[in-house]
MARDO-926163 format. One line per field, with one value per atom (N, C-alpha, C): residue number from 0; residue in three letters; atom name; z, y, x. Coordinates in nm, 2 decimals. Layout:
N
bake c(NUM/...) $
nulo c(ALA/...) $
fipa c(CA/...) $
pz c(Z/...) $
py c(Y/...) $
px c(X/...) $
! end
This chain:
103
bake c(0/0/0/1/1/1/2/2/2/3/3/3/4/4/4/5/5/5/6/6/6/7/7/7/8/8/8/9/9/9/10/10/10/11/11/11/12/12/12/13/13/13/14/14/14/15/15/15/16/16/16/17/17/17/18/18/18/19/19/19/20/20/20/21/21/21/22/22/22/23/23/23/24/24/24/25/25/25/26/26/26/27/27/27/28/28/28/29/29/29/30/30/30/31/31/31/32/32/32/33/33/33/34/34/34/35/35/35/36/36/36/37/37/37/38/38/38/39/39/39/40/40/40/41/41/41/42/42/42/43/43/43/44/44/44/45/45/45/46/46/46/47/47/47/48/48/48/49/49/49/50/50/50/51/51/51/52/52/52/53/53/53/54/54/54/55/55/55/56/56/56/57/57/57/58/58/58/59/59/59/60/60/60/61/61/61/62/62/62/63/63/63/64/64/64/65/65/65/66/66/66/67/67/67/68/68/68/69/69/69/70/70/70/71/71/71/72/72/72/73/73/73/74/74/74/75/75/75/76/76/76/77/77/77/78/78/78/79/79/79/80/80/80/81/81/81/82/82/82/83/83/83/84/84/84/85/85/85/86/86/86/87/87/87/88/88/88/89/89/89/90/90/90/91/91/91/92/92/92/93/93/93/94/94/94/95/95/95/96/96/96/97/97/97/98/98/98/99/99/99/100/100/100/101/101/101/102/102/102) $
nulo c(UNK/UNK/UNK/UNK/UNK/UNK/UNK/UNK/UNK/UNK/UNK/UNK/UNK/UNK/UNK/UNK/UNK/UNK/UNK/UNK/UNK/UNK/UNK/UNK/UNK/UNK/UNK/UNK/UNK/UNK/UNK/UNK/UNK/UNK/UNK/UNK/UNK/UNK/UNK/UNK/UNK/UNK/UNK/UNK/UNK/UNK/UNK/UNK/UNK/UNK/UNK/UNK/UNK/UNK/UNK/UNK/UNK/UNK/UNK/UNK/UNK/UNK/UNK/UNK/UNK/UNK/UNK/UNK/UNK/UNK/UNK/UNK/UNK/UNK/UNK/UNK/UNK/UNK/UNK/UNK/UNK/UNK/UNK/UNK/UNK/UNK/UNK/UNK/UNK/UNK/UNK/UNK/UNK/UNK/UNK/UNK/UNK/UNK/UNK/UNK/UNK/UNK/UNK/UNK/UNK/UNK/UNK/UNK/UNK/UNK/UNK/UNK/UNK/UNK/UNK/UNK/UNK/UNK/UNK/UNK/UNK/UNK/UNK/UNK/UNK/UNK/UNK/UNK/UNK/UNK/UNK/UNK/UNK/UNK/UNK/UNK/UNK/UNK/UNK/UNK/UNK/UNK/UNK/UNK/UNK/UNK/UNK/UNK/UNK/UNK/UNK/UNK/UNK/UNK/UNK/UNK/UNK/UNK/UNK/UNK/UNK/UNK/UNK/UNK/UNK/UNK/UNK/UNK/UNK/UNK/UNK/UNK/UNK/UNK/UNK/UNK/UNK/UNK/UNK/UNK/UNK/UNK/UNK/UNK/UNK/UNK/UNK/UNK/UNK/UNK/UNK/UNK/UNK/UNK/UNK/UNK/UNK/UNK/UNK/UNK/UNK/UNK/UNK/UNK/UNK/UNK/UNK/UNK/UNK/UNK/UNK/UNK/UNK/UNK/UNK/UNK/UNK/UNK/UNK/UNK/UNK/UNK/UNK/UNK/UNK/UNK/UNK/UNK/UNK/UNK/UNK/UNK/UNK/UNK/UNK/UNK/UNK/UNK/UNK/UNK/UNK/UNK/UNK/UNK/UNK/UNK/UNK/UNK/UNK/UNK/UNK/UNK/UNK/UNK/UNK/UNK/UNK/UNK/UNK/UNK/UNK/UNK/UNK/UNK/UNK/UNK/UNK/UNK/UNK/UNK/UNK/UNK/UNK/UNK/UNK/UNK/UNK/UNK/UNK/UNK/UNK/UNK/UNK/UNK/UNK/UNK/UNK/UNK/UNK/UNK/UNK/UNK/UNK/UNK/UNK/UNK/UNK/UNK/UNK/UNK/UNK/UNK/UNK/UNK/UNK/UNK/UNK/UNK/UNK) $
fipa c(N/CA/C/N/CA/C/N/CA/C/N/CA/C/N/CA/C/N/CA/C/N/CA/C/N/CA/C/N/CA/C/N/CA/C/N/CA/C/N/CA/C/N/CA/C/N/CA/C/N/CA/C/N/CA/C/N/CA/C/N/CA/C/N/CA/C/N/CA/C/N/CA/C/N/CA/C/N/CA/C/N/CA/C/N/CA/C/N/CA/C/N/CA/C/N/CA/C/N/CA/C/N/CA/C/N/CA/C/N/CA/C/N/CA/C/N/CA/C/N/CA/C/N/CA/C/N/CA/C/N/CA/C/N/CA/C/N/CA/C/N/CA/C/N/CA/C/N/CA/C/N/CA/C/N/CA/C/N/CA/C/N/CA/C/N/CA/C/N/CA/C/N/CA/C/N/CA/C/N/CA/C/N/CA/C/N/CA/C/N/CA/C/N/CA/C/N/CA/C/N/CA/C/N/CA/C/N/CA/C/N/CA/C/N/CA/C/N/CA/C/N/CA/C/N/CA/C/N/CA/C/N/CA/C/N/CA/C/N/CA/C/N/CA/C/N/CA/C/N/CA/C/N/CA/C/N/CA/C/N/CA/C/N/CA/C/N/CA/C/N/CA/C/N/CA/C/N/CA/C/N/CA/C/N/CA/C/N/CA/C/N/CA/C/N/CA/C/N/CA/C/N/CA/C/N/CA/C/N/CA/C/N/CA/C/N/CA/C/N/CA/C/N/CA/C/N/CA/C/N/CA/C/N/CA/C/N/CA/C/N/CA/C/N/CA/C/N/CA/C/N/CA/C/N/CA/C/N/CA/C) $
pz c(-1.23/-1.34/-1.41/-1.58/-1.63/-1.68/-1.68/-1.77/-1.84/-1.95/-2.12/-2.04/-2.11/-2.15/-2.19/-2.19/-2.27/-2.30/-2.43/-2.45/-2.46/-2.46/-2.48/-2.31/-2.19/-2.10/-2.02/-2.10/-2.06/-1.94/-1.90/-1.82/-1.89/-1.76/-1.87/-1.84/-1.91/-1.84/-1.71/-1.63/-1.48/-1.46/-1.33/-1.31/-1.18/-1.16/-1.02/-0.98/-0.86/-0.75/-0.76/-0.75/-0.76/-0.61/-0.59/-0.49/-0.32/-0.41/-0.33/-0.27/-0.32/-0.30/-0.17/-0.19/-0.13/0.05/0.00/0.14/0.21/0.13/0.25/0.32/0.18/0.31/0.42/0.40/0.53/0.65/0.58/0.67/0.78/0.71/0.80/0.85/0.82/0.90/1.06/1.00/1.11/1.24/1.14/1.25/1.32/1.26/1.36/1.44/1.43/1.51/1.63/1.59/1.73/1.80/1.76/1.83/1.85/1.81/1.92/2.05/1.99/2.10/2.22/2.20/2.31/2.46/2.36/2.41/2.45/2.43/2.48/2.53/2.70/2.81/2.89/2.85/2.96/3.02/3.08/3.16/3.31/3.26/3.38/3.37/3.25/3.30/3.43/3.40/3.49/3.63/3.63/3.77/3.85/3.76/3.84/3.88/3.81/3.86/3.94/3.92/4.10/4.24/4.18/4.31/4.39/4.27/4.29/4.34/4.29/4.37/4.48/4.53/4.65/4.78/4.74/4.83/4.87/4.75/4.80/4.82/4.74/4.69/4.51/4.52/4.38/4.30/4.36/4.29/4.17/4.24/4.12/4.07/4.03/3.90/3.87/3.82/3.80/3.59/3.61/3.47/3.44/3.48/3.42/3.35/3.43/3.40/3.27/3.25/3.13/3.03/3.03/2.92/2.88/2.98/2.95/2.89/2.91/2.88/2.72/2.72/2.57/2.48/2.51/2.43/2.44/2.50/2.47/2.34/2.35/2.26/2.14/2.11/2.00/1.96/2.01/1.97/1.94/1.98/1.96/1.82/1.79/1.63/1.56/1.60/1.49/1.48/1.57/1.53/1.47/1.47/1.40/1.24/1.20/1.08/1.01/1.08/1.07/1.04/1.14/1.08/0.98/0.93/0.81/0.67/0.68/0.60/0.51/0.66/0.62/0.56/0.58/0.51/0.36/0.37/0.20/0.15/0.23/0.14/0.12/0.18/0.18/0.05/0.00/-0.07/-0.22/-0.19/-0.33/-0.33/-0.24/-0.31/-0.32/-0.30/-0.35/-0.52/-0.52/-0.65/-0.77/-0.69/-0.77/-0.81/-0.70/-0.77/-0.81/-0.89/-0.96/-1.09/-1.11/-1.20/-1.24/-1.18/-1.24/-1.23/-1.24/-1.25/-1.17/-1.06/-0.93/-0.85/-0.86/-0.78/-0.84) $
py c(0.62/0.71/0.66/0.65/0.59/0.74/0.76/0.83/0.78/0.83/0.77/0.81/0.76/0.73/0.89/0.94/1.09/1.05/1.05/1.04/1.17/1.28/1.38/1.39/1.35/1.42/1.31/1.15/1.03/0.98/0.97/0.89/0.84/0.68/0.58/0.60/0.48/0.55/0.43/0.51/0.50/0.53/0.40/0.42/0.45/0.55/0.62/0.61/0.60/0.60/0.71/0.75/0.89/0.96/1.06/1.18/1.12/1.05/1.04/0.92/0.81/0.69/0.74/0.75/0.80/0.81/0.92/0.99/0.90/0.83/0.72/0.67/0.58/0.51/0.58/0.69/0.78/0.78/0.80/0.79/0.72/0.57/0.44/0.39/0.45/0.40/0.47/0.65/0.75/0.68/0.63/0.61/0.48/0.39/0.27/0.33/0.41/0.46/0.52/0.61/0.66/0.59/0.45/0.36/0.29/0.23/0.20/0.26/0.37/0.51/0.51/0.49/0.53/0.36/0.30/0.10/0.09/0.18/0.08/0.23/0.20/0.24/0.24/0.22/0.14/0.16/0.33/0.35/0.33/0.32/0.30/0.18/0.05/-0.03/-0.12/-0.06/-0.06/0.00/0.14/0.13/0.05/-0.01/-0.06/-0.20/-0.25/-0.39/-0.35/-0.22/-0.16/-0.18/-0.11/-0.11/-0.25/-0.35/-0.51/-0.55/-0.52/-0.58/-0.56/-0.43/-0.39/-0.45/-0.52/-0.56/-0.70/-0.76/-0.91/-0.92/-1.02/-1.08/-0.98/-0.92/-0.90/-0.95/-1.06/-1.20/-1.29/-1.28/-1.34/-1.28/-1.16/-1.04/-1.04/-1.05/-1.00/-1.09/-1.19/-1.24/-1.20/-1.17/-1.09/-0.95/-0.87/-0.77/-0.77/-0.91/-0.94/-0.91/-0.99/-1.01/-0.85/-0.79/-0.68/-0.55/-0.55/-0.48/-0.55/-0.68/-0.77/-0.72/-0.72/-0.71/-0.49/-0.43/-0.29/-0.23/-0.33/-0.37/-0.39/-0.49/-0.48/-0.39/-0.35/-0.25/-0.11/-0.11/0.01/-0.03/-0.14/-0.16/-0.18/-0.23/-0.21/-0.08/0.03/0.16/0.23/0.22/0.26/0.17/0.07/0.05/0.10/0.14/0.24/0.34/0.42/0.56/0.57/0.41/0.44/0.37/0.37/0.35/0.49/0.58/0.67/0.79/0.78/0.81/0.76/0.68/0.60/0.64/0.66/0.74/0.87/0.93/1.06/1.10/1.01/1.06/1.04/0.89/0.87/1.00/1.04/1.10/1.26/1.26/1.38/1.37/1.23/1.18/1.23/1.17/1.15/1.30/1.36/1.54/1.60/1.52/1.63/1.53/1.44/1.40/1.45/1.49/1.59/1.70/1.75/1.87/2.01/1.90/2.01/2.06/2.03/2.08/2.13) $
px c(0.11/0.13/0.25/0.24/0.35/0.45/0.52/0.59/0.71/0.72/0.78/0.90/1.00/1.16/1.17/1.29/1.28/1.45/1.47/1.61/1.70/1.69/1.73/1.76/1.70/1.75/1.77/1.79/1.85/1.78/1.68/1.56/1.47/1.49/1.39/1.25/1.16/1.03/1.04/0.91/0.91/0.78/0.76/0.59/0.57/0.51/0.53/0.36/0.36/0.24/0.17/0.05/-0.03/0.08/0.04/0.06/-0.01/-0.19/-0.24/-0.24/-0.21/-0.17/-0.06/0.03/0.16/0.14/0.02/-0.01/-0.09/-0.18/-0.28/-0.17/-0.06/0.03/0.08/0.13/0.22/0.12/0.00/-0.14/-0.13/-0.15/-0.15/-0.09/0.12/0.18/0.19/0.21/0.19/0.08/-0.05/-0.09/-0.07/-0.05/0.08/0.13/0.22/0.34/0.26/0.15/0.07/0.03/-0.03/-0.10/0.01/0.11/0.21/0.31/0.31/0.33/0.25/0.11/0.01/0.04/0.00/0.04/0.14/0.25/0.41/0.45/0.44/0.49/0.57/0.66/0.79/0.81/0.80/0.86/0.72/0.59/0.47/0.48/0.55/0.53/0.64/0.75/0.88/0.82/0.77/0.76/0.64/0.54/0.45/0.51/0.62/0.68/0.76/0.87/0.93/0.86/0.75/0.65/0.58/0.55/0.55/0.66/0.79/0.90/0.90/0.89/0.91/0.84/0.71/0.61/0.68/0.76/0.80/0.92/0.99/1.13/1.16/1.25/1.30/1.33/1.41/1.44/1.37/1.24/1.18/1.10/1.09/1.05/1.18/1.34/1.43/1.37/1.36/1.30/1.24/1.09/0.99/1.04/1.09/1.16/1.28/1.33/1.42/1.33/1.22/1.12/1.08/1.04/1.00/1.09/1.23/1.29/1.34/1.34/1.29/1.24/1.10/1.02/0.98/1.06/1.06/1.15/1.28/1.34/1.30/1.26/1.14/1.05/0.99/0.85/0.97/1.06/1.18/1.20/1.29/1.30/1.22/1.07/0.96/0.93/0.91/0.88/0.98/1.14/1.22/1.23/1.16/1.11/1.00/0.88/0.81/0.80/0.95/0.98/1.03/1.15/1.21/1.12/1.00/0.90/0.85/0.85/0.77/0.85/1.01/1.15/1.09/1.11/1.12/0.97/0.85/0.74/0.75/0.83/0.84/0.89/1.01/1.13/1.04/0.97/0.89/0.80/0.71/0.60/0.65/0.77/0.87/0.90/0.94/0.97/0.85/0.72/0.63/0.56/0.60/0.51/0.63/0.80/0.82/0.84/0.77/0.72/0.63/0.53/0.42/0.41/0.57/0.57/0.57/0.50/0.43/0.58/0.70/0.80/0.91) $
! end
C-alpha cells in the first residue's frame, strides 16, 4: 500500500506491506521456531550421551559432547534471530494498520 507525502503533518509518502502480508510472515517464522523447538533437545540429547558415557570411557565422548553443546549454541542464536524477526514484523504490521487507520 502506497501512501502520499502529507505536508501539513510532515510525513513522506511510504509504502507499507498489506496487514495480511505481515501476518503470513509471522506465520512462517512462528512456525520455524516450533519446528525447531520440537528438533532441538538438548537436554535428551545430553542425557542419552551421559548414559553412553557411562557404559564405557568418558574420555572419548568428551568431543562429541563439545560439538554438541556447539551446535546447541547455534540453533539458540538462530532462534533468537527468529524471535527478533518476528519483533520487527510485529512493529511493522503495527505500523501498517495505523496507516490504514485501523489503530
Amino acid at each position: 500500500m502506497f501512501v502520499s507525502a502529507n505536508v501539513y503533518e510532515g510525513t513522506p509518502s511510504r509504502l507499507y506491506r498489506s496487514p495480511c502480508e505481515i501476518r503470513r510472515d509471522i506465520k512462517v517464522i512462528s512456525k520455524q521456531i516450533k519446528e525447531a523447538d520440537e528438533m532441538l533437545s538438548v537436554r535428551n540429547i545430553l542425557v542419552e550421551m551421559i548414559h553412553e558415557c557411562s557404559k564405557g570411557e568418558p574420555e572419548k565422548w568428551i568431543t562429541e559432547l563439545e560439538e554438541i553443546v556447539c551446535e546447541a549454541r547455534h540453533s539458540y542464536e538462530s532462534l533468537k534471530r527468529l524471535e527478533g524477526a518476528i519483533d520487527d514484523l510485529s512493529e511493522e504490521l503495527e505500523e501498517s494498520l495505523c496507516a490504514l487507520g485501523l489503530r
